[in-house]
C-alpha positions as CSV (number, residue, x, y, z in Angstrom):
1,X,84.8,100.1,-42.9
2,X,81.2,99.7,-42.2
3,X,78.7,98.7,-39.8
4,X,77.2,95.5,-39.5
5,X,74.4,93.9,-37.8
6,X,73.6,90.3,-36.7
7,X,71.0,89.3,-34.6
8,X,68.1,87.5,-33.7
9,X,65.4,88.9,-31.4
10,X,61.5,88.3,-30.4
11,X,60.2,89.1,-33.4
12,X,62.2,86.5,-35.5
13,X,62.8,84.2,-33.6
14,X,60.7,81.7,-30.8
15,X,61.7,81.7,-27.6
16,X,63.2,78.2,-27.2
17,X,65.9,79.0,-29.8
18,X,66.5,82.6,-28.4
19,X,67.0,81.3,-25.0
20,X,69.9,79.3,-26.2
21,X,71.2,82.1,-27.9
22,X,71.0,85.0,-25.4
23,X,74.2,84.8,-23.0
24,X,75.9,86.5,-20.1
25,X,79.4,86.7,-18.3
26,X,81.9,84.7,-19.6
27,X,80.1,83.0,-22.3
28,X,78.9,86.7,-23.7
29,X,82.9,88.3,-23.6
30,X,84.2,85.1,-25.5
31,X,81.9,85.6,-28.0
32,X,82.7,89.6,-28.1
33,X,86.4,88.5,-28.3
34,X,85.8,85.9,-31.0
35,X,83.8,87.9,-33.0
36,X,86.2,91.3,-32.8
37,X,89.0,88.1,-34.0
38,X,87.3,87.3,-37.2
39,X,88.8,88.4,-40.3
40,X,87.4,91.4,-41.8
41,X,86.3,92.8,-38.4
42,X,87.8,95.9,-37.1
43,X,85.6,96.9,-34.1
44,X,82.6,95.0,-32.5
45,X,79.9,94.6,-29.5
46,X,77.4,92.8,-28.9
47,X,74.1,93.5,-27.0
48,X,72.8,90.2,-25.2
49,X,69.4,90.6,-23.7
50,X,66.0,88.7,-22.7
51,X,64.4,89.7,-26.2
52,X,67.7,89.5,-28.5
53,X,71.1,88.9,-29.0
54,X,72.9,90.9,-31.8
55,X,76.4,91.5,-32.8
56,X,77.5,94.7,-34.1
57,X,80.6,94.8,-35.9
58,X,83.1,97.7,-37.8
59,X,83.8,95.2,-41.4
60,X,85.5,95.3,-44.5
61,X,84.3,93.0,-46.3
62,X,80.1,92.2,-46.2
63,X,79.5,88.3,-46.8
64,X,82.9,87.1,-45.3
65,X,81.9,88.8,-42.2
66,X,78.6,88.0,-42.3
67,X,79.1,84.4,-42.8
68,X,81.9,84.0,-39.6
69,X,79.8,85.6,-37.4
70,X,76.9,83.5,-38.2
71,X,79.6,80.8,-37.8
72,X,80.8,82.1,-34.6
73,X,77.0,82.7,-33.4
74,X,75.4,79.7,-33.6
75,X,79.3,77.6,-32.1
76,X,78.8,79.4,-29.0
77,X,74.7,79.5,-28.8
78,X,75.1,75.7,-29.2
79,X,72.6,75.8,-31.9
80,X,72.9,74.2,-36.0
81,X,73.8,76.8,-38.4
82,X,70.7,75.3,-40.4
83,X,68.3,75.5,-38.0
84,X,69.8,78.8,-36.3
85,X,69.8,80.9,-39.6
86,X,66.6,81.1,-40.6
87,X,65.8,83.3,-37.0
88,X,68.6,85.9,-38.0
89,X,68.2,89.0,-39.5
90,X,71.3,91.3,-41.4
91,X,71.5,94.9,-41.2
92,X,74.1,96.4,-43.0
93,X,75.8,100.0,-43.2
94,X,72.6,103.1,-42.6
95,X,70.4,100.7,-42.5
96,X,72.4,98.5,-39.4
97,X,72.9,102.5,-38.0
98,X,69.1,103.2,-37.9
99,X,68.6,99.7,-36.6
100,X,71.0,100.3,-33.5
101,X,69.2,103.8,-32.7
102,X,65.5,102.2,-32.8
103,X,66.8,99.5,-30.2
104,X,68.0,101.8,-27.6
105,X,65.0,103.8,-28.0
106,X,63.2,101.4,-27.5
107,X,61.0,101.5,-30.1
108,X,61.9,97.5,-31.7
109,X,61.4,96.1,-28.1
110,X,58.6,93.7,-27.1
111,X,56.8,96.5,-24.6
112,X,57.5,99.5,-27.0
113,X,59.2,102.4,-25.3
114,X,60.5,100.6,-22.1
115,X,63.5,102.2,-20.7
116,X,65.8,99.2,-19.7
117,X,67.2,98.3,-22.8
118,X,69.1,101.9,-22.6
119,X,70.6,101.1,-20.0
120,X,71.7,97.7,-21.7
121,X,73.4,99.4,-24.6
122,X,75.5,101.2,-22.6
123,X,76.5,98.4,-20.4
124,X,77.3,96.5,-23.6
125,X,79.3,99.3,-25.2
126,X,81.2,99.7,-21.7
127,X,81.8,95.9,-21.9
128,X,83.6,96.1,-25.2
129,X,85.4,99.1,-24.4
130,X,87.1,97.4,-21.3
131,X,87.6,94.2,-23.7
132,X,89.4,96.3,-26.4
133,X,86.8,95.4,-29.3
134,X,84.9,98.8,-29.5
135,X,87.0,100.8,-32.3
136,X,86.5,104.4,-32.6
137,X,83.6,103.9,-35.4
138,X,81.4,101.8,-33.0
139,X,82.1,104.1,-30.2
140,X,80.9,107.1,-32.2
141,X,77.6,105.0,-33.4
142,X,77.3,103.8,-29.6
143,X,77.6,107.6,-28.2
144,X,75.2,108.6,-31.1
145,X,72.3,105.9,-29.7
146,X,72.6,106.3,-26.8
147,X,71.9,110.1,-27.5
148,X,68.9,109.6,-29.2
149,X,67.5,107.0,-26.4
150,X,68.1,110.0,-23.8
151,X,66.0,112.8,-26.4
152,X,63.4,109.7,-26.9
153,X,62.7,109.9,-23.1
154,X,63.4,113.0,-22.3
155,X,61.5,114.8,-25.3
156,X,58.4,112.5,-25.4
157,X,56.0,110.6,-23.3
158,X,56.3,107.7,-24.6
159,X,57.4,105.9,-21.3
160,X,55.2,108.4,-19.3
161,X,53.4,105.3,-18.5
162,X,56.1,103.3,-16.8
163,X,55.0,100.7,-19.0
164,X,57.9,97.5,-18.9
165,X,58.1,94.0,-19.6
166,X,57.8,93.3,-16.0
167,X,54.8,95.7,-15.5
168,X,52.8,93.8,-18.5
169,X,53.6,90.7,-16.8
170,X,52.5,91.6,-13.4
171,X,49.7,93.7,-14.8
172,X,48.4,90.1,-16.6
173,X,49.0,88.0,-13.8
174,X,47.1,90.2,-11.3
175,X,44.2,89.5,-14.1
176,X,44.5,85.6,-13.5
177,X,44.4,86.2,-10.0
178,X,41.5,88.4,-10.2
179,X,39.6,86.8,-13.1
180,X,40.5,89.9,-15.7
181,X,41.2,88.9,-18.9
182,X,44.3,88.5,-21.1
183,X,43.9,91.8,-23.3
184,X,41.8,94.1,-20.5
185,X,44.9,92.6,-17.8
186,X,47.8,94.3,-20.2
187,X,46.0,97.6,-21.0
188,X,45.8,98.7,-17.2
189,X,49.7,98.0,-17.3
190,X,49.4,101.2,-19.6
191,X,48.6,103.3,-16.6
192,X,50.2,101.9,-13.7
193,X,52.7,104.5,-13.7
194,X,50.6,107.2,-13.4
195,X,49.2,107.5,-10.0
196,X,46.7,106.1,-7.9
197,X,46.4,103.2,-5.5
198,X,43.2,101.2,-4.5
199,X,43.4,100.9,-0.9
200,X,44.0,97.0,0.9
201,X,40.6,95.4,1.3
202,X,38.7,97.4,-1.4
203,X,36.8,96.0,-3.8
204,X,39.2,93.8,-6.5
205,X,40.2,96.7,-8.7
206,X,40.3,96.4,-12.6
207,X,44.3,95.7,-13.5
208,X,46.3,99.1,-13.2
209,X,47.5,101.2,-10.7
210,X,46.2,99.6,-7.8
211,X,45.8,96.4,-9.2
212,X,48.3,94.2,-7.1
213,X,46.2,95.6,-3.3
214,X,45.8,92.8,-1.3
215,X,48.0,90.1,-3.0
216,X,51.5,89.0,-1.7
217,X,54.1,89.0,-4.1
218,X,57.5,87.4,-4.3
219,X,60.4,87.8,-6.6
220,X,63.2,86.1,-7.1
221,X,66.0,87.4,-8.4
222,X,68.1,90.9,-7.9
223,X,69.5,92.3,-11.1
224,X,67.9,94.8,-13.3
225,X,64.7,92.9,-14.2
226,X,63.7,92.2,-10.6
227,X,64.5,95.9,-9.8
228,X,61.7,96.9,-12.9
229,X,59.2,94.3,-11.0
230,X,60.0,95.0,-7.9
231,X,59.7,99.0,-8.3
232,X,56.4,98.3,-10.8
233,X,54.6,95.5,-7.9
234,X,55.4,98.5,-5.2
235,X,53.3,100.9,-8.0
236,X,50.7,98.6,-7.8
237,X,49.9,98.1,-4.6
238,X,50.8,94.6,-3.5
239,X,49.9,94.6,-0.2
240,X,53.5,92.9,0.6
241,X,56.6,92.1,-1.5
242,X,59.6,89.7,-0.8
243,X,62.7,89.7,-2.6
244,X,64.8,86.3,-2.7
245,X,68.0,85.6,-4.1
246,X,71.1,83.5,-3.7
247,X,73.3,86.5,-2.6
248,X,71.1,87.8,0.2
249,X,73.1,91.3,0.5
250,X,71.4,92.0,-3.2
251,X,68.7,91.2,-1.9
252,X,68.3,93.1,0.9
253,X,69.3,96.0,-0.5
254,X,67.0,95.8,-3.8
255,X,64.3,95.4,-0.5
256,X,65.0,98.3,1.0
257,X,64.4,100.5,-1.9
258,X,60.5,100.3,-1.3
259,X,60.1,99.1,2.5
260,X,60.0,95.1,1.1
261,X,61.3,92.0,3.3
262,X,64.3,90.0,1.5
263,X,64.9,86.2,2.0
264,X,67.4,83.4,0.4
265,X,66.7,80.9,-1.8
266,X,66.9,78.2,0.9
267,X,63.4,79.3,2.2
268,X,62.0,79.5,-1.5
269,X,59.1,76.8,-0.9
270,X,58.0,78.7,2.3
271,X,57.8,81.8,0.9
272,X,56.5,80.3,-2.5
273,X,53.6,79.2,0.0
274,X,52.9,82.1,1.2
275,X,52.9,83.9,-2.1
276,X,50.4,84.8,-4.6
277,X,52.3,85.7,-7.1
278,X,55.6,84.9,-8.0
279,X,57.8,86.8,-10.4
280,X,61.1,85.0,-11.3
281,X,63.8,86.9,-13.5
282,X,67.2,85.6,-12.4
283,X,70.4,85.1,-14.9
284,X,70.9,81.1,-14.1
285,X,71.7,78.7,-16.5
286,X,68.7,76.4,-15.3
287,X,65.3,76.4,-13.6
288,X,65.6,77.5,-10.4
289,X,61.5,77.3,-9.5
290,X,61.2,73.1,-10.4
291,X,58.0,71.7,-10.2
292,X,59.1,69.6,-6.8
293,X,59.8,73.2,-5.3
294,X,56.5,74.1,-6.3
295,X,54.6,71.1,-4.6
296,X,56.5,71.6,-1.4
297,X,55.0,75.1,-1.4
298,X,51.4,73.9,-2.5
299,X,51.6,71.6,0.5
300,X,51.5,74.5,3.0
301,X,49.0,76.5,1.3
302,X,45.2,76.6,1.8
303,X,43.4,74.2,-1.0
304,X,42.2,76.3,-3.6
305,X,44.4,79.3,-3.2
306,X,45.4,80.2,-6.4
307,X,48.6,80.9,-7.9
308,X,50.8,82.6,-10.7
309,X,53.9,81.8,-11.4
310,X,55.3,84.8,-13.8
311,X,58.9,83.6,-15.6
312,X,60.5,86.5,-17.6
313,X,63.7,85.1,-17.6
314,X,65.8,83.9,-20.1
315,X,66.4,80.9,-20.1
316,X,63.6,80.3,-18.1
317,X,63.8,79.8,-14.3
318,X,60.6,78.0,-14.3
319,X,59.9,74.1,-15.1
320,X,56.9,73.8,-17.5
321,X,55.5,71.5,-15.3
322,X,55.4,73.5,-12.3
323,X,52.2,75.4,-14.2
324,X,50.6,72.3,-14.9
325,X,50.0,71.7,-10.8
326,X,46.4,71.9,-9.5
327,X,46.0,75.7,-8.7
328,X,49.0,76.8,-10.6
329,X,48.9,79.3,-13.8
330,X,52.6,79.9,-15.1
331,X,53.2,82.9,-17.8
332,X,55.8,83.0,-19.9
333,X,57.4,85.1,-22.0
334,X,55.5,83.3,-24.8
335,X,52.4,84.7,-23.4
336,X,53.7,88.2,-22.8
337,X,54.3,88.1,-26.6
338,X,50.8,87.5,-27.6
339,X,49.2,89.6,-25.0
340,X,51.6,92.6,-25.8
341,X,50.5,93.6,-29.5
342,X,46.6,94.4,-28.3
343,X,47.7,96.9,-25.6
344,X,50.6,98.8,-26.0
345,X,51.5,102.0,-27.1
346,X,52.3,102.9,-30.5
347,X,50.3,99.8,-31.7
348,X,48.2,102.1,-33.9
349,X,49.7,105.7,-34.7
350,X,50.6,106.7,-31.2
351,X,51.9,110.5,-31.0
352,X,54.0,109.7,-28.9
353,X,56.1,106.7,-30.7
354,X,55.8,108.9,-33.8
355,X,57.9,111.4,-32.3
356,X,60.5,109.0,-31.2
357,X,60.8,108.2,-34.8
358,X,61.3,111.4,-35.8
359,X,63.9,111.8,-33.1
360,X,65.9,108.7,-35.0
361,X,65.5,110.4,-38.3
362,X,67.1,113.3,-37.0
363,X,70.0,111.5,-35.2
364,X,70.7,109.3,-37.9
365,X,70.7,112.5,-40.3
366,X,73.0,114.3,-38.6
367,X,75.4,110.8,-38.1
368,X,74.9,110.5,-41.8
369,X,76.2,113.9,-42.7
370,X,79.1,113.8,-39.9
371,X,80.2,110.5,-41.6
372,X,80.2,111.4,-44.8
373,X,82.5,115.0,-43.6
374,X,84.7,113.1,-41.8
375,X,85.2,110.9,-44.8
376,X,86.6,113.9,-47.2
377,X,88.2,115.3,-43.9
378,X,91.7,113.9,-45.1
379,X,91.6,115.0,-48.4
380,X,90.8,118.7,-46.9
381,X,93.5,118.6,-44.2
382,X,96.2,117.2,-46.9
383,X,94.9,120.0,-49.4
384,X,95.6,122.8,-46.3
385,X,98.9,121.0,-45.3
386,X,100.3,121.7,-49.1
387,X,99.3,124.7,-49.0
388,X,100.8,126.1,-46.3
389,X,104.1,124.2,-47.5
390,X,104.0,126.2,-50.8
391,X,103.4,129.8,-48.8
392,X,106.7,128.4,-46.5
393,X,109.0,127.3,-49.3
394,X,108.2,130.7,-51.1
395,X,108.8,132.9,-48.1
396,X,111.6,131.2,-47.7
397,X,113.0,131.7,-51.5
398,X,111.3,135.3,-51.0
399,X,113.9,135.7,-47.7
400,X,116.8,134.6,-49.7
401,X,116.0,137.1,-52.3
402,X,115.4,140.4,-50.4
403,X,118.5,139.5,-47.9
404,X,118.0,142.3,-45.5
405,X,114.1,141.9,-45.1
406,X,112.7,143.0,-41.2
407,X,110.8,140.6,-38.8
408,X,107.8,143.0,-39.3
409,X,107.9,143.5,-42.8
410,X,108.4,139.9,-42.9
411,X,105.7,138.7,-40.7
412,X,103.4,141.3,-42.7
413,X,104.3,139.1,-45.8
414,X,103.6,136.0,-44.2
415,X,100.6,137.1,-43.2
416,X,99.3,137.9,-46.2
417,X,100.3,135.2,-48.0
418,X,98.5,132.7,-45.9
419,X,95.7,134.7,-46.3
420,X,95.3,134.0,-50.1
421,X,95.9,130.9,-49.7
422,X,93.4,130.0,-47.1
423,X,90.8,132.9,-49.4
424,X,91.9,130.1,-52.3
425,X,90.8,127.6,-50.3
426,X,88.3,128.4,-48.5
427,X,85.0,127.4,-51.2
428,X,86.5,124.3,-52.7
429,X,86.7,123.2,-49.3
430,X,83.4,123.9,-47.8
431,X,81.9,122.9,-51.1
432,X,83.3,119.5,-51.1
433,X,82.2,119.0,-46.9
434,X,78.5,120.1,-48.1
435,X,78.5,117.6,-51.1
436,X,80.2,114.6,-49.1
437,X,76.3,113.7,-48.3
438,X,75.5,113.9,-51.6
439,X,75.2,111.0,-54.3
440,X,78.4,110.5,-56.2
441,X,80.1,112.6,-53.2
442,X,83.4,110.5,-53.8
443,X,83.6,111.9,-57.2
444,X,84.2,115.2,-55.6
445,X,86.5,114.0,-53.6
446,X,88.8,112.6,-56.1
447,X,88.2,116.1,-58.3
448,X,89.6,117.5,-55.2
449,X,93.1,115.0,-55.3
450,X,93.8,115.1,-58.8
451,X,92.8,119.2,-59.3
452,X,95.4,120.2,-56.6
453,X,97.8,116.8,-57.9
454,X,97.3,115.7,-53.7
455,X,99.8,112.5,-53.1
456,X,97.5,110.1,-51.8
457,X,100.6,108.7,-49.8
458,X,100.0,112.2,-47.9
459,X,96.1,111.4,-47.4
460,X,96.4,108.6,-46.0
461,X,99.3,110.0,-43.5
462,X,96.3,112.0,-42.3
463,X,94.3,109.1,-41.8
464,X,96.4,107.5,-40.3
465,X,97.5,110.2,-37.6
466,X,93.9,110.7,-37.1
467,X,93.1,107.2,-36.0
468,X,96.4,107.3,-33.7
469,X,95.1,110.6,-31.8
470,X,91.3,109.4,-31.0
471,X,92.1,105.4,-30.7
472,X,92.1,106.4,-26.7
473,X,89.0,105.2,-24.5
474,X,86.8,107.7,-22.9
475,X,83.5,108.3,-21.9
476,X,80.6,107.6,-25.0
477,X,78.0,110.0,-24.0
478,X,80.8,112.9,-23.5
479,X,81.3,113.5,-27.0
């Protein structure tokens, strides 16, 4: 079997298609289901997020696989084959492996280095474990990513800025508000984790850590995105923050983790009013800011106020024509997309995003070489397993012979025997594990089968035992 990849993410596709693909709850587990269904397809997951939606699966067969997932991808993302296909990307086998490990470091998302999508992985891996889809290759790959994505943080600095998705956002809408612009506005969202507030009523600071002081901000929304903006608006100094959402006990607990107020959506055009800024990152299927909403809240505000309406959901919670009010700026992702490139780390040769890489190389190494033992593992464990029949069956015949032989003597004997055998043994062995990562390291595999005349009914036994014994669930990161 091998790994597979299909996806589509922000860097292939726009965002009006990848909102229609990117799905949650129910849709998101029939589509894991449907996909682990598909002939050729022993294992699968799939990782659903604001920037991509890709499907991982454990195949047999490359383009029959490829072609029904496609299939099965663009049925349940409502979206033309034609028109979806050109947006998708294929990764197949080391190269789908170093793909996965890049994506939970977060070096392949749009703000390079954010933490969140981490978190993601595992939540999708944990997902397909409860749905029975993740087979015991995919769990493997899964534990190995999410490895690496804990050395990336842990072993570099290359989140030592707090930078996110949400703090670019908030870092460039606190530049509309204070006339920054575009590309100075996302650079300061480079340092707003790092300490540092300017102080309610000081001069309008440049955008960074205190570049929120004095400005009232609202989000809406209570999952993981609006705990990023939330924790990142707190950073920067808004001077007050509300969170709204439709469950208000989510709310007020997402509040109280920096001293915020928390409201439902039934107030949303009062407290759109009385908002400068409004971050929306909710999971609905449809806007949840309209433009209507938006004029009810302009009504009660003083003329000219400003404000910015920052949508980083997908699909989007905000009506397009809610930005095109008098007084209104709305960013998008779309924005975010362009503004990102010019500011972030790692655009250039960042020390920091190198060593992530070089963290990957080393994970994926060692996966590489693990994959390949494991591979001639059943030939080694048959090759031991006739072995120590031929030392039984001859101390047996040995037994019959000498008749009167003594447990000690016999023992001795045993001993000994089992000793040459596993001295016999011993360098083929090892020699074939150290060449199984080398080219034409099935060759010494076979050499191994047909030198010591190994049934491959009796290999495949092994195989076969093995995937009984560690087909149980357990914990990814614990092994």
């Amino acid at each position: 079997m091998s790994v597979l990849v299909v996806g589509l993410s922000h860097k292939s596709a726009p965002l009006a298609t990848l909102e229609r693909a990117v799905m949650t709850g129910d849709a998101l587990g029939k589509l894991s289901r449907d996909v682990f269904h598909a002939d050729s397809v022993a294992g699968s997951f799939v990782i659903s997020t604001c920037n991509r939606a890709e499907i991982y699966a454990d195949v047999d067969k490359f383009h029959g696989a490829v072609s029904a997932i496609c299939e099965l991808l663009a049925r349940h993302a409502g979206i033309p084959s034609g028109q979806l296909t050109p947006h998708l990307y294929v990764h197949y086998e080391d190269r789908a492996v170093q793909h996965l490990l890049a994506v939970a470091c977060g070096l392949d998302s749009m703000v390079v280095g954010e933490s969140q999508i981490l978190g993601q992985v595992r939540q999708s891996l944990n997902i397909a474990r409860e749905q029975g889809t993740l087979d015991r290759a995919l769990s493997d790959l899964g534990a190995v990513a999410l490895r690496a994505g804990k050395r990336v943080h842990a072993e570099t600095g290359i989140d030592r800025s707090g930078a996110s998705l949400a703090g670019v956002g908030l870092s460039l809408a606190a530049g509309r508000l204070r006339g920054v612009p575009g590309p100075a506005a996302v650079s300061g969202a480079l340092t707003a984790g790092s300490g540092g507030a300017a102080a309610s009523g000081a001069p309008a600071p440049a955008p960074g850590p205190g570049c929120l002081a004095g400005l009232s901000v609202l989000v809406v929304g209570a999952g993981a995105m609006s705990s990023i903006a939330v924790a990142a608006a707190a950073r920067m100094s808004a001077a007050s923050i509300v969170v709204a959402n439709r469950g208000h006990a989510r709310a007020q607990r997402l509040a109280a983790t920096v001293s915020a107020t928390s409201a439902d959506l039934s107030r949303l055009p009062a407290k759109i009013a009385a908002a400068d800024l409004v971050v929306s990152c909710t999971g609905a299927p449809g806007a949840v800011i309209t433009a209507e909403c938006v004029q009810e809240a302009l009504g009660a505000r003083a003329a000219g106020r400003p404000l910015v309406l920052l949508d980083l959901a997908v699909p989007r919670d905000v009506e397009a024509d809610a930005g095109r009010l008098p007084g209104v700026s709305l960013i998008g992702l779309d924005e975010l997309r362009e503004a990102v490139p010019a500011g972030m780390p790692g655009a250039g040769h960042d020390e920091h995003v190198a060593a992530a890489w070089r963290i990957v190389a080393e994970e994926f190494a060692a996966q590489l070489s693990a994959d390949r033992a494991a591979r001639v593992a059943p030939t080694v464990v048959a090759l031991r397993a006739k072995a120590a029949g031929v030392v039984e069956a001859e101390l047996t015949r040995l037994a019959g012979r000498l008749g009167g032989l003594d447990a000690r003597s016999h023992r001795e004997i045993a001993q000994s025997m089992h000793r040459v055998a596993d001295k016999l043994l011993h360098a083929p062995t090892v020699r074939v594990k150290e060449l199984a990562g080398s080219p034409g390291a099935d060759s010494y595999e076979l050499a191994l089968r047909v030198l010591f005349d190994l049934d491959p009914d009796a290999v495949q036994a092994v195989v076969r035992a093995d995937q009984g014994l560690l087909s149980a669930p357990g914990d990814e990161e614990g092994r």
